[in-house]
N, C-alpha and C positions, 0 to 999 in steps of 0.2 A: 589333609588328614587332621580330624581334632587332636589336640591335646599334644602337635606335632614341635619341637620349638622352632623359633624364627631362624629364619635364612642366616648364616652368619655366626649362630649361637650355640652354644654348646650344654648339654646334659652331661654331668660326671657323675656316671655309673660306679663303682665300687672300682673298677679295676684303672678307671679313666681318673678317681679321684688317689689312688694312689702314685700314682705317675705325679699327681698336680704336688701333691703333698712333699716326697718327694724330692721334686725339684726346687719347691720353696725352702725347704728345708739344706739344703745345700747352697742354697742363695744366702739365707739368714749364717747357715756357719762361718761362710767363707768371708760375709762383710764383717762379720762379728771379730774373725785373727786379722782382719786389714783394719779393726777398732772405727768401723761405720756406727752410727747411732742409728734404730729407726725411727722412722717420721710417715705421719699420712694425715691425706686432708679430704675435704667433702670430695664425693662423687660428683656433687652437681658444682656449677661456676656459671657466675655472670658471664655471658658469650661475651661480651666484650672481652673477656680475659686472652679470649683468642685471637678474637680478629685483633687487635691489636698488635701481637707479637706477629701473627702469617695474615694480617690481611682478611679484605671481604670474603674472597674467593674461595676463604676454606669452610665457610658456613655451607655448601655444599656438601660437604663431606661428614656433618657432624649431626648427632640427634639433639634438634631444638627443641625449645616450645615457650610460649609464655604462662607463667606461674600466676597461680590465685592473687600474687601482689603485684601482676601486670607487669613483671620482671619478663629481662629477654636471657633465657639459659642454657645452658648446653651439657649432656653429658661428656663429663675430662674426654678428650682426644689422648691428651700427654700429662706428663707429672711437671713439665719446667716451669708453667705457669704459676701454678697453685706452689712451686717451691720460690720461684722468684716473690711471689708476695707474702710467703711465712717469714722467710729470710728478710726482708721489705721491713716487714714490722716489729721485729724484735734485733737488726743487723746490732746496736750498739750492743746490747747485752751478751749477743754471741761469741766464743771461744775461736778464733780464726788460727788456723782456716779450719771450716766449719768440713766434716765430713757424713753425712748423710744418707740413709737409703729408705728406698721404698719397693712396696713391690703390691702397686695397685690394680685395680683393674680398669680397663682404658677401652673406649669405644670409636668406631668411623664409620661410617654409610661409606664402605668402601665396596667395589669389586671383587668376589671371593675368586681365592686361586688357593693352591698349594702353598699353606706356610702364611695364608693369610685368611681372617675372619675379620667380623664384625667386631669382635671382642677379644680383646685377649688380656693375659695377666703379664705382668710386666718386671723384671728387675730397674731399680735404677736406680744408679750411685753415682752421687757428684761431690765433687772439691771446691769449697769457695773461699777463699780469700789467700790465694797463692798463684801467683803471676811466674814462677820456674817452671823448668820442662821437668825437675823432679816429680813434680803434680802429676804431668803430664805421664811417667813411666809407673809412677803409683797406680794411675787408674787403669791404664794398662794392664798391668799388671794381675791387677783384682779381676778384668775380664779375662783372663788368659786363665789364672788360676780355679776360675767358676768352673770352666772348661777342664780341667784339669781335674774339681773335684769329681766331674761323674765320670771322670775313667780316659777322654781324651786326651792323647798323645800327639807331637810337632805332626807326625805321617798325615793325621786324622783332618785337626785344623791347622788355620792360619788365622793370622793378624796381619792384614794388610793396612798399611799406616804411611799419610799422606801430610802435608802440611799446606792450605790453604794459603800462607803469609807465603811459600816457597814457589807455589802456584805464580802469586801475584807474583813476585818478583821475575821469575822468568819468563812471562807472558809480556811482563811489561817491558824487561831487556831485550827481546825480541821485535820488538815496533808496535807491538798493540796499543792500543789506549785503553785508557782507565775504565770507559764509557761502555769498550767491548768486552770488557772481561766480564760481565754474566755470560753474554753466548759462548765464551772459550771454556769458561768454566762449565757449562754444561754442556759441549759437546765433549769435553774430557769425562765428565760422569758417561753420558754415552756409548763412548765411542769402542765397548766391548760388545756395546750390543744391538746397533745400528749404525748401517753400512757406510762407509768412509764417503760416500757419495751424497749419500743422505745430509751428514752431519756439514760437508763443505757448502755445500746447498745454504744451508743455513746459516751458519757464518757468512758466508757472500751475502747473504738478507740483511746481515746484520752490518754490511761494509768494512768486513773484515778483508784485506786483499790477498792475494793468491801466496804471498812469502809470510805472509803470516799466518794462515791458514795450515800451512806447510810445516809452520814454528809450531801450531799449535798440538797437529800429529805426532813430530816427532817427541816435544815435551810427555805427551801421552804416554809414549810409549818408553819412558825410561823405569829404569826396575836396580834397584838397588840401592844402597847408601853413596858407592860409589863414582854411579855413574850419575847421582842427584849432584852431590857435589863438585862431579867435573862441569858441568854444566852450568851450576848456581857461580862457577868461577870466572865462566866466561861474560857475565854479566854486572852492570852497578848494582852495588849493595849484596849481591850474592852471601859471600862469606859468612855474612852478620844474618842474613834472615836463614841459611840453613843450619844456626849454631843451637836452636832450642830441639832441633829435630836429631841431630847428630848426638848431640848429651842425652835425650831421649832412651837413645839407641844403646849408648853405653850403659846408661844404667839399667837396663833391660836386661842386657849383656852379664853385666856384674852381678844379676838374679839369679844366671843361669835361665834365662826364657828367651835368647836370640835364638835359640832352633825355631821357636813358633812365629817369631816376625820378619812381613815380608816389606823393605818400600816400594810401592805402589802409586804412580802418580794419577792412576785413573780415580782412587775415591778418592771423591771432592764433599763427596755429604752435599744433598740439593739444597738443604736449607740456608740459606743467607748469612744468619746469623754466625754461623761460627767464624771464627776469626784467626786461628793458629791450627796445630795439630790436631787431624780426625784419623778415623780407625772405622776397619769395620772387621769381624769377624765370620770366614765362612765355612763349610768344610773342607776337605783339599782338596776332595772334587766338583766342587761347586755347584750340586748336583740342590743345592735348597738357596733360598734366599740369603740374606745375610744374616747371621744368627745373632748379631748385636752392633751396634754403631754407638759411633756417638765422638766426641772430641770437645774442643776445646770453644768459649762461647763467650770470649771475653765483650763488655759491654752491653748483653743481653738484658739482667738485674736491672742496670740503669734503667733501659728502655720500659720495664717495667714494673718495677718499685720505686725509683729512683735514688737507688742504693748505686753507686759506682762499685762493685769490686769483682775484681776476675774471676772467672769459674769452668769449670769444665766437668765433663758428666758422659754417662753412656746412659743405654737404654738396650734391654737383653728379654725377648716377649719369651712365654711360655709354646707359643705353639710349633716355630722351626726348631725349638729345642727338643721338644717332646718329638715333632716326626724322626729327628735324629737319634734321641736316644733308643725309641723304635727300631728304627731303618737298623742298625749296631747292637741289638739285644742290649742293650745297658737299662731297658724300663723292671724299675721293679712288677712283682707278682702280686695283684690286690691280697692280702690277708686279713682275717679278722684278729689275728693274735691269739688265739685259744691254749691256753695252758692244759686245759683239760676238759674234759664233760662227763658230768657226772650222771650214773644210770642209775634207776630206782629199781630192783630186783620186782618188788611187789608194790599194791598200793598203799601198805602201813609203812614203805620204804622212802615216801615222798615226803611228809613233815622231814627228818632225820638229813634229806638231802639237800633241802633248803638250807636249813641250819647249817649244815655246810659250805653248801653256795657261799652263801650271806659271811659267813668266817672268814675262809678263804679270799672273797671280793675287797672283803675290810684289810687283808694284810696285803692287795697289792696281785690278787693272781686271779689273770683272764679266764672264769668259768661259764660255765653253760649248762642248762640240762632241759628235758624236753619238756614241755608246755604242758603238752596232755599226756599221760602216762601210757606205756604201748610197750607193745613184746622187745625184751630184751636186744633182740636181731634188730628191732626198728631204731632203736636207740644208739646201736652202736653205728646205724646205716646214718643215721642224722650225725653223729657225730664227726664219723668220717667226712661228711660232704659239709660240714661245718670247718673243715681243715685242721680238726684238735689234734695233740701230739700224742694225749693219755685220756682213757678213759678208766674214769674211777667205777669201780661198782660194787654197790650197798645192798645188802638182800639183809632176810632174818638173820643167819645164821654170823654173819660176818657184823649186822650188829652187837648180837651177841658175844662173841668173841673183841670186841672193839678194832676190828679191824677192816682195809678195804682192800679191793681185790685191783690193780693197777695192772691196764693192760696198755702198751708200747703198740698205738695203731698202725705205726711203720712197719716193725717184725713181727708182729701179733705173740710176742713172749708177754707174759704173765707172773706176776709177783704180789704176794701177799703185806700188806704194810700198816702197820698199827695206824690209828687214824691221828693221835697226836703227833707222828712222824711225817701224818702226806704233806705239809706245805715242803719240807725239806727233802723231799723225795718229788716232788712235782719239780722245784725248782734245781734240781739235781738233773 
């Protein structure tokens, strides 16, 4: 179908761009009392920028092309790139730790599903130059509260929160080697949603043997803070790697936001990179994707600026958010914001209601009136389908009197009002 958009891509119609607005606007308050600064960078990036950090494999997934200066480019996938190399080039100058957000828009030549496009708009807040789990409950925290601001409660969501370093530790006290922990680590992201046969399968590929295999299900399956650190005890070095995760927890705790957090040793985060504590948030009935991830990514910068300093960040898209606030009635109702619309009785009544307009618009108030002049009935029919609250109306007689006729389109009561008094009676 001409004129249709691409597979993937989205048109925000009036009622669709207020949902968008909206939600960004609840994003910008909420980093704004956690004292984030904003930040944004080019849409477009040298592809290198990518495969660098994820490798060839993900130029698959990404809109290339090469540029009039025989450059090789990509539309951003992610923000951590284009933030690893601002942060890169100005790190001495910077105020550490550096607290940051964005909220760009981001592309992938992915598979559409539910909760997932081609495009979408993106939260993202990170911490850089603080290696404590303080950081680590901070950012947390700002994810929980985002949540918070459009109305969800502990019941609604969750924060399931995992530690990578705790991962490794007990994979490794259990006889793994260092060599199998990608496959353990991702038959652990797995293994809620492909079958325990499948998953062993595969570890066996990977020569992982059957007590380990075993070590690595039941690691899986632990849920708690407590039942993390009975286990981290039975192991070397336990103690010490579940100590950033546990202080996490308390100060969480000490926010009053332990109703919302769950431990979870299934999210691992697939990505490589991260190095300590990951999160992801979903609903509590897990009924959409993950509504936000993200954790902790220490040594990432390096690899890509060659800036050394610890960081951690999430990433929160617009569109599992929106189906959510959807699915929950919490999306606002598109409005135009109409204060009033003002009706011209006759056609010597249309100069007079200009001059009005035009008054009125200069001190601040949403007006309207019709284009082309039409029976009274028709003006008040636009007005109404305009969504105004008051319609003002000007005829001879009420010029001459200096007064206008206000009529309350909700109850249809009527009241007469000096025209020097309508800004203070509109905004009444």
């Amino acid at each position: 179908m001409q004129g249709k958009a691409l597979p993937g891509f989205r048109d925000f119609y009036p009622d669709e761009l207020a949902l968008r607005n909206h939600i960004f606007a609840t994003w910008r308050g909420v980093a704004a009392r956690y004292g984030f600064e904003e930040y944004d960078g080019p849409p477009l990036e040298p592809l290198e920028l990518y495969t660098q950090k994820s490798g060839e494999e993900i130029v698959g997934q990404l809109y290339t092309f090469r540029d009039k200066g025989d450059r090789e480019i990509a539309l951003r996938p992610e923000m951590t790139p284009t933030l690893a190399r601002m942060v890169g080039t100005r790190a001495q100058a910077l105020k550490k730790p550096i607290r940051w957000f964005s909220i760009p828009q981001l592309f992938r030549y992915e598979r559409q599903q539910r909760g997932r496009l081609r495009e979408h708009f993106q939260l993202n807040m990170d911490i850089i130059g603080e290696a404590g789990p303080a950081a680590d409950a901070e950012l947390l925290a700002a994810a929980i509260d985002v949540l918070r601001a459009f109305g969800f409660g502990p019941g609604e969501v969750r924060a399931r929160i995992s530690d990578r370093q705790v991962l490794r530790t007990l994979l490794l006290g259990r006889g793994l080697t260092a060599a199998q922990l990608p496959a353990a680590f991702a038959a652990i992201d797995r293994s809620e949603r492909v079958p325990k046969d499948v998953l062993a399968e595969g570890l066996r590929e990977a020569g992982v043997g059957s007590r380990e295999t075993d070590a690595v299900f039941e690691i899986a399956e632990l849920r708690g803070l407590e039942a993390v650190t009975a286990a981290l005890a039975k192991v070397r070095g336990g103690a010490e790697a579940g100590e950033p995760l546990a202080e996490a927890c308390r100060l969480l705790d000490a926010m009053g936001l332990a109703g919302f957090v769950e431990i979870d040793l299934t999210i691992v985060r697939g990505l490589a990179y991260y190095t300590g504590i990951v999160f992801e948030l979903f609903d509590a009935g897990k009924s959409l994707r993950a509504i936000c991830g993200g954790g902790r990514y220490d040594g990432l910068l390096k690899a890509l600026s060659g800036v050394d300093l610890p960081a951690l960040g999430f990433g929160m898209g617009d569109v599992v958010l929106g189906e959510l606030l959807k699915e929950r009635g919490f999306a606002p109702a598109a409005s135009a914001r109409l204060d009033a619309f003002l009706v011209a009785v006759s056609g010597e009544d249309v100069a007079p209601v200009l001059r009005l307009a035009h008054e009125l618009r200069d001190r601040g108030v949403a007006v309207e009136y019709g284009l082309r002049h039409s029976a009274i009935r028709k003006q008040l029919e636009l007005a109404v389908a305009r969504g105004a609250r008051l319609a003002v109306i000007i005829g001879p007689d009420e010029r001459k009197a200096g007064i206008a006729v206000v009529r309350d389109l909700g109850t249809g009561t009527e009241r007469k009002v000096a025209v020097d008094a309508l800004m203070h009676e509109i905004r009444r």
